[in-house]
C-alpha positions as CSV (number, residue, x, y, z in Angstrom):
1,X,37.8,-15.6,23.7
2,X,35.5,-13.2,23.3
3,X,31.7,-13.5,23.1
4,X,29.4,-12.9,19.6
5,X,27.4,-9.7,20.1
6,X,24.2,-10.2,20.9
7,X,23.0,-7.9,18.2
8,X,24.4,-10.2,15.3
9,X,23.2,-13.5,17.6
10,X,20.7,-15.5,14.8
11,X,19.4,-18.5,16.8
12,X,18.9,-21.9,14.2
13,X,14.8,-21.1,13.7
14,X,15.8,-17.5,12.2
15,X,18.5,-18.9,10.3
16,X,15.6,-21.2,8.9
17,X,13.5,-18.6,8.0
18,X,16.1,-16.6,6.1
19,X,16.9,-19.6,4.3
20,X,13.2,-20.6,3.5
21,X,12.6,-16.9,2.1
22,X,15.9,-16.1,0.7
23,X,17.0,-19.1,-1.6
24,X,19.9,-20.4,-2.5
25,X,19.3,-17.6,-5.7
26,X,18.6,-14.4,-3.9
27,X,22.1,-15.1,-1.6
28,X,23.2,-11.7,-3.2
29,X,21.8,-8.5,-1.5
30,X,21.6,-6.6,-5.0
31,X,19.3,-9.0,-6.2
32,X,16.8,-8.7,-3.3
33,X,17.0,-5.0,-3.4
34,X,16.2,-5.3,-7.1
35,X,13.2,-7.8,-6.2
36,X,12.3,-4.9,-3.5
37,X,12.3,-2.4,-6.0
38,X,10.3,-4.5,-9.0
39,X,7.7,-5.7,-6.2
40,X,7.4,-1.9,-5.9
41,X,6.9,-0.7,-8.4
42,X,4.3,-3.3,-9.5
43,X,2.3,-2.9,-6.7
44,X,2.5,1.1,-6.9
45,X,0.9,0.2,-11.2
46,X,-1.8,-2.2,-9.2
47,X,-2.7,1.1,-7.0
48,X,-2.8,3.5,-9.3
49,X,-4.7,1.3,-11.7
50,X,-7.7,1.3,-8.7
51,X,-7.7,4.7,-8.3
52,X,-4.6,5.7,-6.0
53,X,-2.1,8.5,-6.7
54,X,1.4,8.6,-6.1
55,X,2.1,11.1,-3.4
56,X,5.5,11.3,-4.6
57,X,5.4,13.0,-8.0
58,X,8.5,12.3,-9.6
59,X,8.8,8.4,-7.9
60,X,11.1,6.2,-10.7
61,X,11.9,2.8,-10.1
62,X,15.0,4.0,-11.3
63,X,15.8,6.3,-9.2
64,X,15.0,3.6,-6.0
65,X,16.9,1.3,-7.2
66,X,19.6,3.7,-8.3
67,X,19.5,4.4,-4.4
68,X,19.4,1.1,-2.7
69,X,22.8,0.0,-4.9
70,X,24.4,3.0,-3.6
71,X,23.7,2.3,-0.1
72,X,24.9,-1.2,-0.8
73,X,27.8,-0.5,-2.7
74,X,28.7,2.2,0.2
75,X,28.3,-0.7,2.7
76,X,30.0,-2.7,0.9
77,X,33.0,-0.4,0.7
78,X,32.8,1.1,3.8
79,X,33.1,-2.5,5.7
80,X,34.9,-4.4,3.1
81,X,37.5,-5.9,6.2
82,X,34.6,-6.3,9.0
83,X,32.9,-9.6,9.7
84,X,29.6,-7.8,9.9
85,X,29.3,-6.9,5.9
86,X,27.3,-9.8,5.1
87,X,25.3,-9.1,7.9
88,X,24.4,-5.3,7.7
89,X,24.5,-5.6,3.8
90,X,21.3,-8.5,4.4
91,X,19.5,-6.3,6.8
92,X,19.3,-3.1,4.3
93,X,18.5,-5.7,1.5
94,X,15.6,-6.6,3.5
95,X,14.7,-2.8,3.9
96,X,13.7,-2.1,0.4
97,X,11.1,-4.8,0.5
98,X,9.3,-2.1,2.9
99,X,7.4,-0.1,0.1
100,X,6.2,-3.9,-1.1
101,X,4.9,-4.6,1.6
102,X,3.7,-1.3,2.5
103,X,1.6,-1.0,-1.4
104,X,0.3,-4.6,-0.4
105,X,-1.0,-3.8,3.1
106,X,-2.5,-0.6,2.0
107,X,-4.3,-2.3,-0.7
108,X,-5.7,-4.8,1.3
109,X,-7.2,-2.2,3.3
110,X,-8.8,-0.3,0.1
111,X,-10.4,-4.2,-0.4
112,X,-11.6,-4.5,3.2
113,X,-13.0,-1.1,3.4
């Protein structure tokens, strides 16, 4: 028998967390990229409505989420036989709830300051 990688090892506490944070509900990795991309895109309208630009000119919320499904749906795909789909689909998932929290941190600063 073989040992689990210790990449893919999720001790109980983690597996807590992930199951405080992600609900029952957001068990699908399109809908948390879609939550991402919506908690985007509303904090990139709460920036721009105190003064921020965009440095991206042409930034769609389209576009993002147009981008995260493919990566899923590649994923998806790519490791349709692999016991690590669940897995590596999950971790991007998570990724596009970066420019959330990226819009939220900046704006705190912008309050701070």
């Amino acid at each position: 028998m073989t040992s689990p990688s210790p990449f893919f090892s999720i001790n109980g506490k983690v597996k807590q967390l992930i199951k405080f944070f992600f609900p029952k509900f957001l068990k699908e990795p399109y809908e948390v990229a879609t939550i991402g991309v919506i908690g985007d895109y509303a904090s990139t309208l709460i920036g721009l409505s105190v003064g921020c630009y965009e440095t991206h000119p042409t930034y769609s919320p389209l576009n993002a989420a147009l981008f995260w499904f493919i990566i899923l749906t590649i994923i998806r795909f790519t490791f349709r036989k692999s016991k690590y789909q669940e897995k590596i689909m999950t971790v991007f998932s998570i990724l596009s709830l970066y420019g959330v929290i990226h819009n939220i941190l900046y704006l705190i600063c912008l309050a701070v300051m």
